[in-house]
C-alpha positions as CSV (number, residue, x, y, z in Angstrom):
1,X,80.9,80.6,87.6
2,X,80.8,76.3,87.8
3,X,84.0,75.3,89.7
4,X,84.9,78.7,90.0
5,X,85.3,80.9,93.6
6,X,85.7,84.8,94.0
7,X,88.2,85.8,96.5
8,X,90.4,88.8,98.0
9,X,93.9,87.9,97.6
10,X,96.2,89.0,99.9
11,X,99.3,87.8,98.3
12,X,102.1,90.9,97.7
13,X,101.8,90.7,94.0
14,X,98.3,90.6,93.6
15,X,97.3,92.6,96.4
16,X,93.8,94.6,97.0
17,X,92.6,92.6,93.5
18,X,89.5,90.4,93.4
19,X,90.1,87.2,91.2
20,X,88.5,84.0,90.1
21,X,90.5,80.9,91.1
22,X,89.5,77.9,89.4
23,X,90.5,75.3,92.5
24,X,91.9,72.4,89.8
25,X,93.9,75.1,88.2
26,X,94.9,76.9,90.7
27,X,94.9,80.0,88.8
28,X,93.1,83.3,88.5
29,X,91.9,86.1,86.2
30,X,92.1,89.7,88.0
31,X,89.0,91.3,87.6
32,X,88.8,94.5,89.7
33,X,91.7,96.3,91.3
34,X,91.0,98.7,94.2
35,X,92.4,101.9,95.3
36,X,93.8,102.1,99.0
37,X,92.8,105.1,101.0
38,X,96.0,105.7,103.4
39,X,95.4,107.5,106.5
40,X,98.9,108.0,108.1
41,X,99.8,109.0,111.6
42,X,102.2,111.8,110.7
43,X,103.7,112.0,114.3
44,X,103.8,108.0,114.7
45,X,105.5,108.2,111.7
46,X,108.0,110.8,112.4
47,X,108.9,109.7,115.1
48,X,109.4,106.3,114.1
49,X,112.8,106.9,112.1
50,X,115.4,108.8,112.1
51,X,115.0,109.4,108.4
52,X,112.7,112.0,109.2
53,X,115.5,114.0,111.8
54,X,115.7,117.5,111.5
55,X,116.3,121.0,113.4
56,X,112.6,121.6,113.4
57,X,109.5,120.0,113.7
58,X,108.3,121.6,110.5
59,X,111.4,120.1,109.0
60,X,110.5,116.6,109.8
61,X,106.9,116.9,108.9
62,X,108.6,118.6,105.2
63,X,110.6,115.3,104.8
64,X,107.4,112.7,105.6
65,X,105.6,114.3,102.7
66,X,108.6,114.6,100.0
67,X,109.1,111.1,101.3
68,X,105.6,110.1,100.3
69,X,105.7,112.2,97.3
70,X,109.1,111.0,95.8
71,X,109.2,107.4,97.1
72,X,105.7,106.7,96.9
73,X,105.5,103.9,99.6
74,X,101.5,103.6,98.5
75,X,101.7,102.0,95.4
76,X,99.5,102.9,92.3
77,X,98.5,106.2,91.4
78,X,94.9,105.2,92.1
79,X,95.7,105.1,95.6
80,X,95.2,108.3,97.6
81,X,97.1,109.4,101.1
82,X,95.9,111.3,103.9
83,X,98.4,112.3,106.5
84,X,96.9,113.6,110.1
85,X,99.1,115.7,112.3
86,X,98.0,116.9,115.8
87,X,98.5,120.9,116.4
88,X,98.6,122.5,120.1
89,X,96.7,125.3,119.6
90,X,93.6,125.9,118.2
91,X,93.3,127.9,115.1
92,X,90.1,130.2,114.9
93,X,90.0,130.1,110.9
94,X,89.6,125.8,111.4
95,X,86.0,124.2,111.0
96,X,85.4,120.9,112.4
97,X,87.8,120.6,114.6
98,X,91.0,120.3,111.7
99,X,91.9,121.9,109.0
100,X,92.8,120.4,105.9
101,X,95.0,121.2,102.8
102,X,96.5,119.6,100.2
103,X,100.5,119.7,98.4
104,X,100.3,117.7,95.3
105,X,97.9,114.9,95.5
106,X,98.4,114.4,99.6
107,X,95.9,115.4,102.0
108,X,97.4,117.4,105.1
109,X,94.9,117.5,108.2
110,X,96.1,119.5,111.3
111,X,94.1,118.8,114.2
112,X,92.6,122.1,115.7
113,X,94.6,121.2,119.5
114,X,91.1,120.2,121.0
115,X,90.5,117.3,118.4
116,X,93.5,114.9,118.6
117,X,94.6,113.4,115.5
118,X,93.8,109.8,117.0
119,X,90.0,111.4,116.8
120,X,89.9,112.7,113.4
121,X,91.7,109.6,112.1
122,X,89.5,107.0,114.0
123,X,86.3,109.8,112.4
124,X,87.6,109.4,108.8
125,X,87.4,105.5,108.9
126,X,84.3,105.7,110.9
127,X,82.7,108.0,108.8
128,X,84.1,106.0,105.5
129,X,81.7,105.0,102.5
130,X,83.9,101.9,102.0
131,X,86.2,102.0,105.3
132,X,87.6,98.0,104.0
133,X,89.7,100.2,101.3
134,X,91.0,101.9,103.9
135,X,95.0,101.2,105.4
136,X,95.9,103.0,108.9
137,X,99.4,103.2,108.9
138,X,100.7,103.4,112.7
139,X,102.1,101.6,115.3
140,X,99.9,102.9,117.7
141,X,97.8,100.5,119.3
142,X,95.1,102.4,120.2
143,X,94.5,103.4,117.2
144,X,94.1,100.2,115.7
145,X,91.6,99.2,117.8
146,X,89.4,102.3,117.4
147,X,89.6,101.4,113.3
148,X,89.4,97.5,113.0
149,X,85.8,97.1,114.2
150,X,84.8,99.1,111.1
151,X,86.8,97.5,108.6
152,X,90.0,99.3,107.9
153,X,93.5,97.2,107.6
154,X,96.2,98.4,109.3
155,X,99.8,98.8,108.2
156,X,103.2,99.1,110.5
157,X,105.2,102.0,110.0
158,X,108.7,99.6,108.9
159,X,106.2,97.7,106.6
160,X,105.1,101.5,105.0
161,X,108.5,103.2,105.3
162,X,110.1,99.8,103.4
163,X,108.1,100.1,100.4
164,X,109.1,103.3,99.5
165,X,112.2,101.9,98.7
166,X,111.3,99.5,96.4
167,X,112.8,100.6,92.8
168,X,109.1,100.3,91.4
169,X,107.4,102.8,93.2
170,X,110.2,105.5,93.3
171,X,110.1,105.1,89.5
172,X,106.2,105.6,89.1
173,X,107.1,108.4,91.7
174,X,109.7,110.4,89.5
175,X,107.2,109.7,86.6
176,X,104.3,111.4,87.9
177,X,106.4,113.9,89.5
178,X,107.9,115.5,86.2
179,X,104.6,115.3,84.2
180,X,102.1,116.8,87.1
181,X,105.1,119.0,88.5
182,X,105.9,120.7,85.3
183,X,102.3,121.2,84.2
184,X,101.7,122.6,87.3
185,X,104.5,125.1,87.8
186,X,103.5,126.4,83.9
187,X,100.1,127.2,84.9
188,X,101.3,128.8,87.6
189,X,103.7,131.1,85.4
190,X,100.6,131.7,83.0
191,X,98.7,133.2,85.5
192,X,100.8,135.2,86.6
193,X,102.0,136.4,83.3
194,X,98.0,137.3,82.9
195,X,97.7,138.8,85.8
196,X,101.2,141.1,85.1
197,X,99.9,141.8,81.8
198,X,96.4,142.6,82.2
């Protein structure tokens, strides 16, 4: 590599890529692209925009995730999103103080009303194999300070909520969406055909 430097760009385009920058040419070569781990504050969030109004609370948590699921504000399919939500009463069927679930490819975490969902979010960095490719996406303060020390990059709410609207993502969103949905909804018909007819 004579001449040549490695470096994280940072740039929108080229973003979470690792490149080699040849300084008298000023260009690059991609070489590895990473996933992004979101962790979202689901209540931050929520309560961030009125986008997310509704009569109920489980009403606005509904339109976060179809709003993450349709719009995809993360990006690339690589990419993975967590969303934490604190809960006022403690279920006895939780273990570790949440419980989690999934709907499509985003994991749900309810906090068990001991645990906030400031802890478990600040735990899931902490506890992190690779906490750098992680992107806490809040405007609460606190919680940013609680992740930075081990690495995690933080993302504003309007910066999160604004990609979603970009024409590029809502396509790869509607994409995935009526391939994954419509594989999914046939196996679900097939077993219960089997199970009808067995």
């Amino acid at each position: 590599m004579n001449g040549f430097l490695l470096s994280f760009c940072e740039d929108k385009v080229l973003r979470g890529t690792y490149k080699f920058i040849d300084p008298a040419a000023s260009r690059g070569v991609t070489l590895q692209r990473l996933k992004v781990h979101f962790i979202i504050d689901g209540y931050n969030v929520i309560n961030s925009s009125d986008m997310f109004s509704a009569s109920t609370l489980e009403g606005r948590r509904n339109k976060l995730i179809e709003f993450i699921s349709r719009r995809r504000p993360h990006g690339s399919l690589r990419n993975s999103v967590t969303v934490v939500f604190d809960c006022k009463s403690k279920n006895p069927y939780e273990s570790d103080g949440y419980n989690k679930s999934h709907i499509g490819s985003i994991e749900i975490i309810f906090s068990d009303g001991v645990v906030l969902a400031d802890d478990i979010i600040a735990e899931l960095v902490d506890n992190a194999k690779n906490p750098y490719e992680i992107t806490v996406v809040t405007n609460d303060k606190g919680i940013r300070r609680r992740t930075a020390p081990a690495g995690a990059k933080h993302e504003s709410v309007e910066s999160f909520l604004s990609k979603g609207f970009k024409q590029k993502n809502a396509a790869a969103a509607q994409e995935a969406a009526s391939g994954g949905a419509e594989t999914e909804i046939n196996e679900e018909f097939e077993k219960l055909w089997l199970k009808k007819h067995s």
